[in-house]
N, CA, C and O atoms as a Tripos MOL2 file, in Angstrom:
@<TRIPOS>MOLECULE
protein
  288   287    72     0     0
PROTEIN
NO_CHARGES

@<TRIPOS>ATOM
      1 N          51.5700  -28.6330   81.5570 N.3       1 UNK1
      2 CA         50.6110  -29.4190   80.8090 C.3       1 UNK1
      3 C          50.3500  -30.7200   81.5670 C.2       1 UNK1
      4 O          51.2520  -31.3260   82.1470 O.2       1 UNK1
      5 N          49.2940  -31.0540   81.5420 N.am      2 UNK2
      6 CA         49.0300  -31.9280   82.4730 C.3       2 UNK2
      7 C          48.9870  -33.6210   81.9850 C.2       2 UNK2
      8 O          48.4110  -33.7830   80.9090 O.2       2 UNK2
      9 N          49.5370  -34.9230   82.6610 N.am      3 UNK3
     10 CA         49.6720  -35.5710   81.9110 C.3       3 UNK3
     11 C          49.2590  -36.8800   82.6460 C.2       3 UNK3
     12 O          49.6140  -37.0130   83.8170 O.2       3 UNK3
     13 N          48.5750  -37.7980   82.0710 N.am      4 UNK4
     14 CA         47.9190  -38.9170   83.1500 C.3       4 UNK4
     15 C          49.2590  -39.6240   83.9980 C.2       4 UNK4
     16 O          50.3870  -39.7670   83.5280 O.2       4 UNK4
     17 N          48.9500  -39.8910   84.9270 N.am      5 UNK5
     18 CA         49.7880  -40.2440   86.2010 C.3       5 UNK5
     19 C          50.1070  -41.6890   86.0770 C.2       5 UNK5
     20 O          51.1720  -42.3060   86.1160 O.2       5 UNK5
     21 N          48.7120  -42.0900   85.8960 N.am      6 UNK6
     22 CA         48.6380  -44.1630   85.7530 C.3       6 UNK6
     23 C          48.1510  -44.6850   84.2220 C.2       6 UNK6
     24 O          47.1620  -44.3660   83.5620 O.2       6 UNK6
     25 N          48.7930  -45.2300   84.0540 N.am      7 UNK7
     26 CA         48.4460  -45.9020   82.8720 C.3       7 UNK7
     27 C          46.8500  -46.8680   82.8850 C.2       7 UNK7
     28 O          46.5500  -47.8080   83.6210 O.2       7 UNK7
     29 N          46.0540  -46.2280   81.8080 N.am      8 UNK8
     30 CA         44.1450  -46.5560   82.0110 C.3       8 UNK8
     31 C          44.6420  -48.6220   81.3850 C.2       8 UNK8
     32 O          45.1670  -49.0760   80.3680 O.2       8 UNK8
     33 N          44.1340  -49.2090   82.5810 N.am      9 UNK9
     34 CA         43.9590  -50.8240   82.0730 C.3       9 UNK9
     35 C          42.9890  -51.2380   81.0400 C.2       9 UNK9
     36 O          41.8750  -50.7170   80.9760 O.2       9 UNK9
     37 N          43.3370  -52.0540   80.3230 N.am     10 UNK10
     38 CA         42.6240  -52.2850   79.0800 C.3      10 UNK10
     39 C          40.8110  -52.3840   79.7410 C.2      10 UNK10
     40 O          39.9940  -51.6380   79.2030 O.2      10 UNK10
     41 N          40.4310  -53.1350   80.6530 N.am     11 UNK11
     42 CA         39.0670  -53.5190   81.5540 C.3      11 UNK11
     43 C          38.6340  -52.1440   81.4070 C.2      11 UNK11
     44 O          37.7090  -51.8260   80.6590 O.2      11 UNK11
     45 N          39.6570  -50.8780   82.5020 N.am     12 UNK12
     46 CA         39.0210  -49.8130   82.2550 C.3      12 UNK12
     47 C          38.5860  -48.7540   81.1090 C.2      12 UNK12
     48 O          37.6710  -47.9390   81.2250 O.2      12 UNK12
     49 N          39.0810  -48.8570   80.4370 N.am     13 UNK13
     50 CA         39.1940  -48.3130   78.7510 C.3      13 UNK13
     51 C          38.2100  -48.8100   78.1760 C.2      13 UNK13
     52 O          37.6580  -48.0610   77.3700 O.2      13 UNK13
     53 N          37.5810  -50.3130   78.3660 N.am     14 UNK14
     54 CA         36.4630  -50.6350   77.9350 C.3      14 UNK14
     55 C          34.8160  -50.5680   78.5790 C.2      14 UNK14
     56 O          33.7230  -50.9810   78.1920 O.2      14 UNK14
     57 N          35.1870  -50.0070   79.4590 N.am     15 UNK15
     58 CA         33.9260  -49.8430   80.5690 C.3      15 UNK15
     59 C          33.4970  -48.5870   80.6100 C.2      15 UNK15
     60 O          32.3890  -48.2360   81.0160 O.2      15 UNK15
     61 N          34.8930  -47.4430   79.9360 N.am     16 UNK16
     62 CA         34.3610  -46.3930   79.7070 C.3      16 UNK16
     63 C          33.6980  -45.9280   78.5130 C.2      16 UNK16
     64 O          32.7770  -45.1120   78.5100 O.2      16 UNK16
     65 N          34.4170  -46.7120   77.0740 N.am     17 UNK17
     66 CA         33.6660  -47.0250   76.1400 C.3      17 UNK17
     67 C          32.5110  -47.4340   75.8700 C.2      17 UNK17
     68 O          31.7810  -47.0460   74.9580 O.2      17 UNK17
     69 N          32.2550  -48.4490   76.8740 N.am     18 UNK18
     70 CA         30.8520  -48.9230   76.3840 C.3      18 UNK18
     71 C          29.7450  -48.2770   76.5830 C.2      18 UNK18
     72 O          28.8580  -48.9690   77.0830 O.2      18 UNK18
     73 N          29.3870  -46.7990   76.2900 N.am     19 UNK19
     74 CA         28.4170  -45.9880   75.9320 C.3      19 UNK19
     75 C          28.5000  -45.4170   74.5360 C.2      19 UNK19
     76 O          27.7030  -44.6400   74.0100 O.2      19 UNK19
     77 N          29.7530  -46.0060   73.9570 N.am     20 UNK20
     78 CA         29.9460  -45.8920   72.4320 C.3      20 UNK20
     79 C          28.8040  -46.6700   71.2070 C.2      20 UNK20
     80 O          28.3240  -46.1960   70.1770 O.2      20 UNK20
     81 N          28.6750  -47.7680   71.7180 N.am     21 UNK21
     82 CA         27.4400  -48.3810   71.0670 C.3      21 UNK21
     83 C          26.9040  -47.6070   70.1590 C.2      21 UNK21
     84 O          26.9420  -46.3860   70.3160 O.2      21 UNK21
     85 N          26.2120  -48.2650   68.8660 N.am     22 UNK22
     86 CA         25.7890  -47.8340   68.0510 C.3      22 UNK22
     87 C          24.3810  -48.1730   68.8080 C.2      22 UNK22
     88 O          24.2990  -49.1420   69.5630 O.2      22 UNK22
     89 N          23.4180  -47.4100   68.5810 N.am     23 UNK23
     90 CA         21.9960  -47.9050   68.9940 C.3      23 UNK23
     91 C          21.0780  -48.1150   67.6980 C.2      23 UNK23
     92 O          21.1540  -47.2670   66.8090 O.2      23 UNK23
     93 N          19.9210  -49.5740   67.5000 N.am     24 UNK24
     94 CA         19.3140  -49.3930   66.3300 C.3      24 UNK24
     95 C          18.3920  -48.4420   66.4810 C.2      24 UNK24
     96 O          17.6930  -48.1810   67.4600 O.2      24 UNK24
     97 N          18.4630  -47.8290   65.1740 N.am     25 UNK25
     98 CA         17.3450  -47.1700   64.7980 C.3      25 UNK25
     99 C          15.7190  -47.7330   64.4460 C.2      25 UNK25
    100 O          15.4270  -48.6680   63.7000 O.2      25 UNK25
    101 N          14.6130  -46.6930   65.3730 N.am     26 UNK26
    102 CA         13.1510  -47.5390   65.3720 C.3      26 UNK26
    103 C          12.3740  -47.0470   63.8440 C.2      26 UNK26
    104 O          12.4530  -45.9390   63.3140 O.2      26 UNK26
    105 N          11.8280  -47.9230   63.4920 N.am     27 UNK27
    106 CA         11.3690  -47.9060   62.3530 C.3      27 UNK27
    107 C           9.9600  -47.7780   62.4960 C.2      27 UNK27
    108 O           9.3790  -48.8270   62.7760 O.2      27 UNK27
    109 N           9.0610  -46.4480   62.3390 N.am     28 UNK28
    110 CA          7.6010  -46.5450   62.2580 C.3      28 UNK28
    111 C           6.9870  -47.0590   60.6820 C.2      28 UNK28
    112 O           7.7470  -47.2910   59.7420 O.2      28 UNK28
    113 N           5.3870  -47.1950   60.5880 N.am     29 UNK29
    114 CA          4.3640  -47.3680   59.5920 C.3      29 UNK29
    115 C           4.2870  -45.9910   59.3290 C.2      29 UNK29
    116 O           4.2580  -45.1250   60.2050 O.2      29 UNK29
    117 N           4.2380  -45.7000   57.5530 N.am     30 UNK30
    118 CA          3.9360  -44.5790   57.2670 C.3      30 UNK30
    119 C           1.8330  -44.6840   57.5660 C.2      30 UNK30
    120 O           1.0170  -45.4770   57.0950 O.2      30 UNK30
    121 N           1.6860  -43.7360   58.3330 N.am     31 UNK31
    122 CA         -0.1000  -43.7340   58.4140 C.3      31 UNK31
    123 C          -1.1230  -44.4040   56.6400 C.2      31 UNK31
    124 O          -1.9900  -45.2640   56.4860 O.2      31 UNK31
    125 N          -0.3220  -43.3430   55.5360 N.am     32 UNK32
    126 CA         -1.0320  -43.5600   54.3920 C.3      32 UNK32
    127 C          -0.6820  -45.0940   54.1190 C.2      32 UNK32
    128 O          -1.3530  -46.0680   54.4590 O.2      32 UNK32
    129 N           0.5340  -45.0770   53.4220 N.am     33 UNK33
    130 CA          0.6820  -46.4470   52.4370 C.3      33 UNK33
    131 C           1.9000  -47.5470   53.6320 C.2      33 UNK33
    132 O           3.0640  -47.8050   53.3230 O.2      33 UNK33
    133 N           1.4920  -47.8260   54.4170 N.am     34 UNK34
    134 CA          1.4630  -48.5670   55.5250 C.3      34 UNK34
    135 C           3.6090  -49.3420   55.4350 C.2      34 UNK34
    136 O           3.9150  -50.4250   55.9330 O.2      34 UNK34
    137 N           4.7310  -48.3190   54.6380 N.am     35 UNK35
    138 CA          5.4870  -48.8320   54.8420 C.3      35 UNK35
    139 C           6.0080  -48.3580   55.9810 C.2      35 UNK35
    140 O           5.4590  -47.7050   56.8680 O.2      35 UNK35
    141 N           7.7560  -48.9610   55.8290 N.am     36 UNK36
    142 CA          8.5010  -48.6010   57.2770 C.3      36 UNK36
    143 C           9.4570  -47.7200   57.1540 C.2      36 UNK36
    144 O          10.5820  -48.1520   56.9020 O.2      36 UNK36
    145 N           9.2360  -46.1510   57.3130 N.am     37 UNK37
    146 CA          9.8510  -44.8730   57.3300 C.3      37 UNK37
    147 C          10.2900  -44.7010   58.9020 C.2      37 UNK37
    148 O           9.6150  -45.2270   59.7870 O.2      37 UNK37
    149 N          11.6380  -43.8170   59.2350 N.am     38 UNK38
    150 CA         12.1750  -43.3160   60.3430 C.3      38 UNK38
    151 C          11.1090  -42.1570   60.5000 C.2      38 UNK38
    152 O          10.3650  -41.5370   59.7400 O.2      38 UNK38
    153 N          11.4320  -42.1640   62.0290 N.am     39 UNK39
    154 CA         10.4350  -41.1510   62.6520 C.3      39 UNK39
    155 C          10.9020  -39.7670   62.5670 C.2      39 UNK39
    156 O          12.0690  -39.3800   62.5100 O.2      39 UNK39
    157 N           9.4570  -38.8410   62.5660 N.am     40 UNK40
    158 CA          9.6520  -37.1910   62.2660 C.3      40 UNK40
    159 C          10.3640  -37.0220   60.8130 C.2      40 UNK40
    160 O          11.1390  -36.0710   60.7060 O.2      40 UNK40
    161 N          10.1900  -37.7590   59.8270 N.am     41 UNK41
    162 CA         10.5690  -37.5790   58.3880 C.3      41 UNK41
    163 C           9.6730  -38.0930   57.7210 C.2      41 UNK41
    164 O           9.3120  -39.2060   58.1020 O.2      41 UNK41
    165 N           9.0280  -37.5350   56.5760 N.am     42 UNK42
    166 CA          8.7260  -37.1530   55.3410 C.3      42 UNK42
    167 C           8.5350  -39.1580   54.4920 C.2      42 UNK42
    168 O           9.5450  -39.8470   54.3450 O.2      42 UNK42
    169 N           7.2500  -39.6340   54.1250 N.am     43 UNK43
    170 CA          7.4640  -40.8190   53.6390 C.3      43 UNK43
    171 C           8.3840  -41.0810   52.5540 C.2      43 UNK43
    172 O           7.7470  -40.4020   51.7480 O.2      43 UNK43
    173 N           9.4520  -41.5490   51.8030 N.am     44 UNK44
    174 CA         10.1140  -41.5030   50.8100 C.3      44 UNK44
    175 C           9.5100  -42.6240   49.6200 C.2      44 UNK44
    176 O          10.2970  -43.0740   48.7850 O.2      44 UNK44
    177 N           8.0830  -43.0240   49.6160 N.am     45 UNK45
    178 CA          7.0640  -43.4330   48.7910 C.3      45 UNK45
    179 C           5.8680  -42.7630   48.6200 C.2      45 UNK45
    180 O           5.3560  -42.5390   47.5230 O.2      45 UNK45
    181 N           5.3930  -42.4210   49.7510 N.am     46 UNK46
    182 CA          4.0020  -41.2460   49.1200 C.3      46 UNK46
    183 C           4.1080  -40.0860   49.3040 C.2      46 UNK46
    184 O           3.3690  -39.2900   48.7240 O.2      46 UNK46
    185 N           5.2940  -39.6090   50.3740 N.am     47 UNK47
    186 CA          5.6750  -37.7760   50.1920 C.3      47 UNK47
    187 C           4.5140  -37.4210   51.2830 C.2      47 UNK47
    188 O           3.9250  -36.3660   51.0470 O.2      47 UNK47
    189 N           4.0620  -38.1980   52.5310 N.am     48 UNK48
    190 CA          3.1750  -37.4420   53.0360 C.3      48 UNK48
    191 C           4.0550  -37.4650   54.9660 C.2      48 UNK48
    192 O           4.9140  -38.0710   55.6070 O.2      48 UNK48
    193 N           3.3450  -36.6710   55.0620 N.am     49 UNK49
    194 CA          4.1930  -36.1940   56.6930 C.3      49 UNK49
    195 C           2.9310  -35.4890   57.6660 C.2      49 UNK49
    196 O           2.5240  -34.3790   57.3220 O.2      49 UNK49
    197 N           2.3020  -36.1840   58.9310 N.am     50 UNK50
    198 CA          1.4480  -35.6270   59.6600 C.3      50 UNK50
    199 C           0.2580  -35.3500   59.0520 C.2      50 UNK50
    200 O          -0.5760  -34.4980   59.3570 O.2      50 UNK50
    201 N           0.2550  -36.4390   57.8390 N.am     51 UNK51
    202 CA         -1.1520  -36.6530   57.3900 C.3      51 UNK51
    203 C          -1.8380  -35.5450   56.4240 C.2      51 UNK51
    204 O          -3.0430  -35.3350   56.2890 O.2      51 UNK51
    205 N          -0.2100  -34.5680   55.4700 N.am     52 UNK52
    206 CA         -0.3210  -33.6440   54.8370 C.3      52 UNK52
    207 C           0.8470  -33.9950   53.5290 C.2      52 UNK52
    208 O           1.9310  -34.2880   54.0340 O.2      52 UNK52
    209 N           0.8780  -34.0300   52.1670 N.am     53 UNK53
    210 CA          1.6270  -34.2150   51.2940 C.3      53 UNK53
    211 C           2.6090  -32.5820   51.7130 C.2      53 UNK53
    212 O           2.1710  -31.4440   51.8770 O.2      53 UNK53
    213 N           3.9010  -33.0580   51.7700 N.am     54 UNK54
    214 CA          4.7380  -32.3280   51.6610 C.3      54 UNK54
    215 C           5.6000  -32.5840   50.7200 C.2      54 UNK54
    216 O           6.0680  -31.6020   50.1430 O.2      54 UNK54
    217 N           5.8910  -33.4570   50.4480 N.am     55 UNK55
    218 CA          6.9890  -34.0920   49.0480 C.3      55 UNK55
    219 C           6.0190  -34.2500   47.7230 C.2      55 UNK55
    220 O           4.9670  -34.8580   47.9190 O.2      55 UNK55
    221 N           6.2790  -33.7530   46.3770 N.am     56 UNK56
    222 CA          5.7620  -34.6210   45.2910 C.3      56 UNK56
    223 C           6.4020  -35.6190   44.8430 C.2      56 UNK56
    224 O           7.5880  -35.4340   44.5690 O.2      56 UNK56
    225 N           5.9560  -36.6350   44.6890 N.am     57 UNK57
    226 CA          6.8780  -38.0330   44.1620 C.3      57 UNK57
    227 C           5.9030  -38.5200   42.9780 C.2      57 UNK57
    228 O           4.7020  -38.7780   42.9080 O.2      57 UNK57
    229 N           6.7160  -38.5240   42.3050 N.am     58 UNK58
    230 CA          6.5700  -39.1710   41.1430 C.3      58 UNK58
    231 C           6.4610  -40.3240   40.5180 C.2      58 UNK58
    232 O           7.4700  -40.9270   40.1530 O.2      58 UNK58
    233 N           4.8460  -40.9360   40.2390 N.am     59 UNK59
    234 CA          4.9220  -42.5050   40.6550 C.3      59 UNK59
    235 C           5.4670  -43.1600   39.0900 C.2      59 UNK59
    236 O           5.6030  -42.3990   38.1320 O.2      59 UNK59
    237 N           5.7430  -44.6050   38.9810 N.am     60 UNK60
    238 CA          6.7620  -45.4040   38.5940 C.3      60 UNK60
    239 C           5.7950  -45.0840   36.5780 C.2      60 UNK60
    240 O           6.2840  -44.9890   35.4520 O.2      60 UNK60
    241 N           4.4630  -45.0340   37.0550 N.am     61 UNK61
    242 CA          3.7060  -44.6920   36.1220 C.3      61 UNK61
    243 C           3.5490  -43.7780   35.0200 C.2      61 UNK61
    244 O           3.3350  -43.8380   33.8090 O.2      61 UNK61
    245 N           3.8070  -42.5830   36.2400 N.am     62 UNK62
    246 CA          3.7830  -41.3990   35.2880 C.3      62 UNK62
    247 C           5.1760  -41.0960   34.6660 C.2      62 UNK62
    248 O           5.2530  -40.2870   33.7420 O.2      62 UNK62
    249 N           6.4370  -41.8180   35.2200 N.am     63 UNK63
    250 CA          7.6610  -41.6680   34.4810 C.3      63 UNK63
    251 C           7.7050  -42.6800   33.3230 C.2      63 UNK63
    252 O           8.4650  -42.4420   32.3850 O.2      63 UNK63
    253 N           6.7930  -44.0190   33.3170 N.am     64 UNK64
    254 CA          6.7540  -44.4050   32.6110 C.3      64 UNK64
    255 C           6.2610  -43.6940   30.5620 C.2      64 UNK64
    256 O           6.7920  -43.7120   29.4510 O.2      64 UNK64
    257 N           5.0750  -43.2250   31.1460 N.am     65 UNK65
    258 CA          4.0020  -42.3790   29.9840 C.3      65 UNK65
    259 C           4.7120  -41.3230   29.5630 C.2      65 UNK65
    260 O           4.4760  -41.0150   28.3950 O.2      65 UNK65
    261 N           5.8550  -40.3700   30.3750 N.am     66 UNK66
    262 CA          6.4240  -39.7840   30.1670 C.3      66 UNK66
    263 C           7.7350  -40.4400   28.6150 C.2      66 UNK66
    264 O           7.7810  -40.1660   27.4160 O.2      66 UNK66
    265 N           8.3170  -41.0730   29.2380 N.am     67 UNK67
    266 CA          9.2240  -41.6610   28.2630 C.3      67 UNK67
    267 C           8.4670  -42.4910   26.7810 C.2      67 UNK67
    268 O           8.7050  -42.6460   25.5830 O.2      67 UNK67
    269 N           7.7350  -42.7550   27.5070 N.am     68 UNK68
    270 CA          7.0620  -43.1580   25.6270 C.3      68 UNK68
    271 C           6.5170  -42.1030   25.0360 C.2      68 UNK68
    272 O           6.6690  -42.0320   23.8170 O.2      68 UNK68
    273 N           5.7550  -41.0270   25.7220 N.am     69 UNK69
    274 CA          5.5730  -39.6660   25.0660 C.3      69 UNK69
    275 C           7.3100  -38.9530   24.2160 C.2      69 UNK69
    276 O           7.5060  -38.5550   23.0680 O.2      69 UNK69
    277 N           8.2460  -39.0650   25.3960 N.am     70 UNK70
    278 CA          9.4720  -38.7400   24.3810 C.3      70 UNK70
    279 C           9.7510  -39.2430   23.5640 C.2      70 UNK70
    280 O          10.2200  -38.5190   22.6860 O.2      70 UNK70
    281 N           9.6930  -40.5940   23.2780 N.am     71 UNK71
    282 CA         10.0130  -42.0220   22.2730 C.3      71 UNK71
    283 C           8.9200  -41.2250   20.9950 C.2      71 UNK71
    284 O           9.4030  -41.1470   19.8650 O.2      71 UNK71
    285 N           7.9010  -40.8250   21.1550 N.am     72 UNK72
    286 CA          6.8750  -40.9630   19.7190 C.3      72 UNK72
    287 C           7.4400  -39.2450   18.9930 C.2      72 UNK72
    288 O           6.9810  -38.8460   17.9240 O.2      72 UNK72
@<TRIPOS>BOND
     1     1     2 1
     2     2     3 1
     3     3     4 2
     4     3     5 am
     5     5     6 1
     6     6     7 1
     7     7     8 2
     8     7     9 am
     9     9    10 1
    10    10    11 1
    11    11    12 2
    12    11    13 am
    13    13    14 1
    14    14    15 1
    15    15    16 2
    16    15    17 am
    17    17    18 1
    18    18    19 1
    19    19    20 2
    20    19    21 am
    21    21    22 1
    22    22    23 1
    23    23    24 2
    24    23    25 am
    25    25    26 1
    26    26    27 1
    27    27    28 2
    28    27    29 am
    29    29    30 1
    30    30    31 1
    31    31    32 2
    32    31    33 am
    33    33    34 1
    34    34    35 1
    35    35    36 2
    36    35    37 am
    37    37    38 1
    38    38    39 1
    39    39    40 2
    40    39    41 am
    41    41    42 1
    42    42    43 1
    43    43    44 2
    44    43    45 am
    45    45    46 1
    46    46    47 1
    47    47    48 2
    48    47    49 am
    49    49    50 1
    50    50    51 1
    51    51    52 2
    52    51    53 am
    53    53    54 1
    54    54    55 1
    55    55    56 2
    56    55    57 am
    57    57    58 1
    58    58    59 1
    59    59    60 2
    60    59    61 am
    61    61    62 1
    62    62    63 1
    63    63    64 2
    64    63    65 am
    65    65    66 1
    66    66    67 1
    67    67    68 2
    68    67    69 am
    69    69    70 1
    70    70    71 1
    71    71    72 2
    72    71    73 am
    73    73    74 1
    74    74    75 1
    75    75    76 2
    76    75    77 am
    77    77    78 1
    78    78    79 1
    79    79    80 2
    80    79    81 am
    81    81    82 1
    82    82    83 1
    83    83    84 2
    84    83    85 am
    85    85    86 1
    86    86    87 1
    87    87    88 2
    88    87    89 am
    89    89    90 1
    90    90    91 1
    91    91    92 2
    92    91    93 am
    93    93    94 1
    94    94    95 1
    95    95    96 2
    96    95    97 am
    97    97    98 1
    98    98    99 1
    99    99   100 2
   100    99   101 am
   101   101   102 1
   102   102   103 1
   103   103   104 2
   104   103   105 am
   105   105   106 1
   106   106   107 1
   107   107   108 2
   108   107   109 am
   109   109   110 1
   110   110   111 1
   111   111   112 2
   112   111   113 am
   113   113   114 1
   114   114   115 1
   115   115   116 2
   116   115   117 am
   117   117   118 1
   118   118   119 1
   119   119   120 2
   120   119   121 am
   121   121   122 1
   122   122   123 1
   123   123   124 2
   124   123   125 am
   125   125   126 1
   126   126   127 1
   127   127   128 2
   128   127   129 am
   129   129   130 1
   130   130   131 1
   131   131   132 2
   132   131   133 am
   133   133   134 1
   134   134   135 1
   135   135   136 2
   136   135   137 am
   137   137   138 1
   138   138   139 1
   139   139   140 2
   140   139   141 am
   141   141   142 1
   142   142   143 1
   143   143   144 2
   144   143   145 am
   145   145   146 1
   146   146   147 1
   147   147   148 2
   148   147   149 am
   149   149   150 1
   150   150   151 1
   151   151   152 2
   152   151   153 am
   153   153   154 1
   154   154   155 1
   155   155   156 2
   156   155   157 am
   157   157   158 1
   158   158   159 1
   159   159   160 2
   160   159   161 am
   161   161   162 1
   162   162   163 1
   163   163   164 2
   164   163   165 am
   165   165   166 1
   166   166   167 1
   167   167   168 2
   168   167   169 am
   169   169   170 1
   170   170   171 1
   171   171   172 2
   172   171   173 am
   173   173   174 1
   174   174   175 1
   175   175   176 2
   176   175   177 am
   177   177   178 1
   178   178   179 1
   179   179   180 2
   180   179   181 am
   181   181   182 1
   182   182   183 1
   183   183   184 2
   184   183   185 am
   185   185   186 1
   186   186   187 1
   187   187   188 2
   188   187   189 am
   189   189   190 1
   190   190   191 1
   191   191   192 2
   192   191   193 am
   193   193   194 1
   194   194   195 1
   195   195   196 2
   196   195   197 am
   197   197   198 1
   198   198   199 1
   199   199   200 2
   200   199   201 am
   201   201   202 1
   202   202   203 1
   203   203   204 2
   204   203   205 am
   205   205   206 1
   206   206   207 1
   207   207   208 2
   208   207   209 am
   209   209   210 1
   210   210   211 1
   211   211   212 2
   212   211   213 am
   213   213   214 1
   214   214   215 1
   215   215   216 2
   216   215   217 am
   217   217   218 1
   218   218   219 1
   219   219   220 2
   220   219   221 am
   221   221   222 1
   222   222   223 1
   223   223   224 2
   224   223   225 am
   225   225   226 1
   226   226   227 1
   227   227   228 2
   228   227   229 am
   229   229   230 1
   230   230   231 1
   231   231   232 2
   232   231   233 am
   233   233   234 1
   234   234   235 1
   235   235   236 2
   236   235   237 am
   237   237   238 1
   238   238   239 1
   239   239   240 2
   240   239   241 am
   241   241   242 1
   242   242   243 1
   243   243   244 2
   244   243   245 am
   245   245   246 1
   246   246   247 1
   247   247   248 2
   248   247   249 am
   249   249   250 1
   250   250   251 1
   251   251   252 2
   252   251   253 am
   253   253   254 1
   254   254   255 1
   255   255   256 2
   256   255   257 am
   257   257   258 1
   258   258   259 1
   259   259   260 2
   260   259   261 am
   261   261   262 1
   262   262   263 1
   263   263   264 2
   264   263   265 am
   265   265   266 1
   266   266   267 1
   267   267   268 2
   268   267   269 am
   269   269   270 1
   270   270   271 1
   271   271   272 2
   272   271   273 am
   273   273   274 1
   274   274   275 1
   275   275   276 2
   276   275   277 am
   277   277   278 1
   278   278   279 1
   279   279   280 2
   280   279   281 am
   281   281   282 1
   282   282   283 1
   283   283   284 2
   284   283   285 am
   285   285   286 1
   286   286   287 1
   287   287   288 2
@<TRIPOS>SUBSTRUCTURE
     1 UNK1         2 RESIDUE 1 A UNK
     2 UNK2         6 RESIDUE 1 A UNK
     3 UNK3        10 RESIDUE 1 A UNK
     4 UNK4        14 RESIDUE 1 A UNK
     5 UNK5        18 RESIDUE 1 A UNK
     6 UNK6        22 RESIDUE 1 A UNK
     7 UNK7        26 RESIDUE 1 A UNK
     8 UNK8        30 RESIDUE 1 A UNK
     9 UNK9        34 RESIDUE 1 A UNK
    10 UNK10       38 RESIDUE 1 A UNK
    11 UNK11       42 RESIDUE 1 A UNK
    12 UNK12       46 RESIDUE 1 A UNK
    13 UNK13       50 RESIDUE 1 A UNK
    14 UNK14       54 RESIDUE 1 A UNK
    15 UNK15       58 RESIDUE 1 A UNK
    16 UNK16       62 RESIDUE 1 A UNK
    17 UNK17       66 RESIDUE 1 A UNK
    18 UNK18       70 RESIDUE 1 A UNK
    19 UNK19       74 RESIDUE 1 A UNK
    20 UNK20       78 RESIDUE 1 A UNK
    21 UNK21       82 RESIDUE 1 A UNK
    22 UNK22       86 RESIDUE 1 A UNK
    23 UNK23       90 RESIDUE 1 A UNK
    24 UNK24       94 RESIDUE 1 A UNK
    25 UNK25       98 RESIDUE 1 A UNK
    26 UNK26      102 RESIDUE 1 A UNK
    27 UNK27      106 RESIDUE 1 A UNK
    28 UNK28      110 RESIDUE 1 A UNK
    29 UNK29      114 RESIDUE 1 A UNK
    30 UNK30      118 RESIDUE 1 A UNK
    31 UNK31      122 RESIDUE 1 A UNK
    32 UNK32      126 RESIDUE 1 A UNK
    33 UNK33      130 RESIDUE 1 A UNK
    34 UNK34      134 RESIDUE 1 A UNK
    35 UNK35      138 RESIDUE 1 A UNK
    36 UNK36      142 RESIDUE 1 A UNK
    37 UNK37      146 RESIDUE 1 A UNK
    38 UNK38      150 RESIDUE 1 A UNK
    39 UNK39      154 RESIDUE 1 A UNK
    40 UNK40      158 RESIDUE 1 A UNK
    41 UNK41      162 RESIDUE 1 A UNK
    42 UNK42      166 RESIDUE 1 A UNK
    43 UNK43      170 RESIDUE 1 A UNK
    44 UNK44      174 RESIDUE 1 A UNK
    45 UNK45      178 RESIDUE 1 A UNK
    46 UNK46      182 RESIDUE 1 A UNK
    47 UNK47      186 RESIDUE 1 A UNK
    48 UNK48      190 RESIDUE 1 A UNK
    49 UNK49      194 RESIDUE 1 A UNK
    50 UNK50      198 RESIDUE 1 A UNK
    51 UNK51      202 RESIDUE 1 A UNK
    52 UNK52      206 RESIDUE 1 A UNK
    53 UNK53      210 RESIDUE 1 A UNK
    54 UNK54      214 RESIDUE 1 A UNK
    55 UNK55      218 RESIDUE 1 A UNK
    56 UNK56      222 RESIDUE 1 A UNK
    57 UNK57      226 RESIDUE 1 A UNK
    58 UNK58      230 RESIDUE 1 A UNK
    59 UNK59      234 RESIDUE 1 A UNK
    60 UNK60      238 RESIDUE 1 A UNK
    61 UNK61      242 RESIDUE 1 A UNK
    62 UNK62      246 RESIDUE 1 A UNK
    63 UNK63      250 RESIDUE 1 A UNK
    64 UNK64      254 RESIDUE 1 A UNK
    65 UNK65      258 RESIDUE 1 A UNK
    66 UNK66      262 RESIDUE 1 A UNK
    67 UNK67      266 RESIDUE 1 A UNK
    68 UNK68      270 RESIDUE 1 A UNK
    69 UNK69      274 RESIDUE 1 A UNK
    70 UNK70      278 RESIDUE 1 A UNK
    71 UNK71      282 RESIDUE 1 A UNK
    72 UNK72      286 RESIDUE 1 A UNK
């Protein structure tokens, strides 16, 4: 079994690490309602993707009318 020979110096241990980095993530404009969604995913406010609704979302409105319809 094979077993390191030299003990790795702290300098080197960190020079090999440093491709560990977290990198930020880029934030695009959704085309429709102009917020800031990650790229190649689905808006998580208007449900649209490549300029086609793929998600239904349910606006703040219609859950509203909903619950007073249950209330009466």
């Amino acid at each position: 079994m094979g077993l390191p020979s030299q003990k790795r110096t702290k300098s080197s241990k960190k020079r090999r690490a440093s491709h560990f980095a977290l990198k930020k993530s880029s934030l695009n404009k959704c085309p429709k309602c102009q917020k800031p969604i990650l790229a190649h995913r689905a808006c998580r406010f208007c449900g649209y993707y490549k300029g086609r609704e793929v998600i239904k979302i349910k606006s703040s409105l219609d859950k509203k009318a909903k619950k007073e319809k249950k209330e009466k």
